[in-house]
Structure formats: C-alpha cells, structure tokens
C-alpha positions in Angstrom: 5.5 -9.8 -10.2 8.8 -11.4 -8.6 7.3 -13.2 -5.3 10.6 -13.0 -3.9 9.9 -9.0 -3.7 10.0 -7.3 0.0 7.2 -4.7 0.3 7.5 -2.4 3.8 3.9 -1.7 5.4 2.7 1.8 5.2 1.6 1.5 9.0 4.8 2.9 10.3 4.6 6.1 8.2 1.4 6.7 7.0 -1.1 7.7 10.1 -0.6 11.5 9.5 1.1 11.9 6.5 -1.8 13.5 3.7 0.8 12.9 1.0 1.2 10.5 -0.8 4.6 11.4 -2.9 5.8 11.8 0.9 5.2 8.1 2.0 6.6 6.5 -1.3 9.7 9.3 -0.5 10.2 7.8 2.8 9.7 4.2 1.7 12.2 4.4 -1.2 14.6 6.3 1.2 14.7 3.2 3.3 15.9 1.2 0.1 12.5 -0.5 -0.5 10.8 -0.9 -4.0 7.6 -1.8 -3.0 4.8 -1.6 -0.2 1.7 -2.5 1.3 -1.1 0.0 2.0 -1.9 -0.2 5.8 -5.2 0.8 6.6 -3.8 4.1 8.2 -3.1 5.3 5.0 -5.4 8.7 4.1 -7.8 9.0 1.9 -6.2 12.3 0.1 -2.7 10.0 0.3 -3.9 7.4 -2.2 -3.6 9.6 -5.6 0.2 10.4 -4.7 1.2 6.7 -4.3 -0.9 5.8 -7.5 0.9 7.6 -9.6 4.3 6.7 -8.0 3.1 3.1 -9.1 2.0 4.3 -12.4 4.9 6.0 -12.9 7.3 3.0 -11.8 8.7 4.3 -9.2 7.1 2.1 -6.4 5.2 -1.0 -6.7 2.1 -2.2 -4.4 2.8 -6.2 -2.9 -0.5 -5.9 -1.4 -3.7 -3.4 0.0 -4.5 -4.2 3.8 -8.4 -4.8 4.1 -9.7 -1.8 4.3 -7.8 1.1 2.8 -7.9 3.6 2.5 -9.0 5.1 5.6 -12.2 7.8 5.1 -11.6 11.3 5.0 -14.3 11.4 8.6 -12.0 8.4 9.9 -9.5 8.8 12.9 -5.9 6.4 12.7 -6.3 4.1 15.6 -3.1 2.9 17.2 -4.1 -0.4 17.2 -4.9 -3.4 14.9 -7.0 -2.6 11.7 -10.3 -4.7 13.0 -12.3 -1.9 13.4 -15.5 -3.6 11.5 -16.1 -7.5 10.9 -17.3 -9.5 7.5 -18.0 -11.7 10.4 -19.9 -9.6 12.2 -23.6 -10.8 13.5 -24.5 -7.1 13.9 -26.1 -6.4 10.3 -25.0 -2.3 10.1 -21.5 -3.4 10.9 -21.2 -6.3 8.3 -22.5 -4.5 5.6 -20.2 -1.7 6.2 -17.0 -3.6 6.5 -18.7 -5.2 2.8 -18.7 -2.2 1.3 -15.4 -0.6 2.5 -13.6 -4.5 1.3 -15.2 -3.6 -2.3 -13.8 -0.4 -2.5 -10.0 -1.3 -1.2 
C-alpha cells in the first residue's frame, strides 16, 4: 500500500446509512480512493464496503477501534470511547477486548 494514500473517515457519512455500496458511492463521489471505518459504521453496512474493497473499487487505510457498530448499538454524536481496554471496571474491559478482536 502507497503510505502517501488519503483515506476520508466514514464518520461523516455513515451514522444512518445501512448500505454499504451507498457509503463507498458517496466516498468515491468526493474523489477519494480509500477510507477508514469510523466506528459509526453499521453492522449490516460492512458486507457492502467489503466487497467494494474486494472488488477494487475502494480500499481500507485503516478500521477505527471498534467497528463495526452492533446491530442493538445507537450512533453517538460524540467521540468513539464508549468502552475502555483501560478500564478498572472488569465487565467493561472485557467487552471493549472482545469488540477490539472482532474489528
């Protein structure tokens, strides 16, 4: 991968959208080749945007810790810190674990 590549985070775009083709579409319509999954990005979004990558038609630059965001989950407006790996609370640490292994 060419370090010198310019990815546009998902976070502007991708809080309601449940399609992925649709947030690659608007990406690429901004004249970007590649992006970074924010956090906000949907669950039921993710297939779409793999296959634009498998496809060639987008590339990741990087996948914001965590992401996607579970189908139960609500966007939040603000920064993506909802759980800790720092935490001290136990339940909260090991859940912010498991959601880094599966972004």
């Amino acid at each position: 991968m060419d370090i010198r590549t310019l990815g546009i985070s998902t976070s502007w775009n991708a809080s309601g959208i449940l399609d992925g083709r649709r947030i690659v579409e608007e990406v690429k319509c901004l004249g970007f080749d590649a992006l970074e999954v924010d956090y906000r990005v949907r669950e039921e979004a993710i297939e779409g945007i793999k296959d634009a990558v498998a496809r060639g038609i987008i590339r990741v630059t990087s996948v914001h810790n965590f992401s996607p965001l579970g189908r139960d989950e609500k966007p939040s407006p603000c920064g993506g810190d909802k759980l800790s790996l720092a935490s001290l609370d136990e339940v909260e640490r090991c859940a912010a674990v498991r959601l880094t292994k599966k972004s």
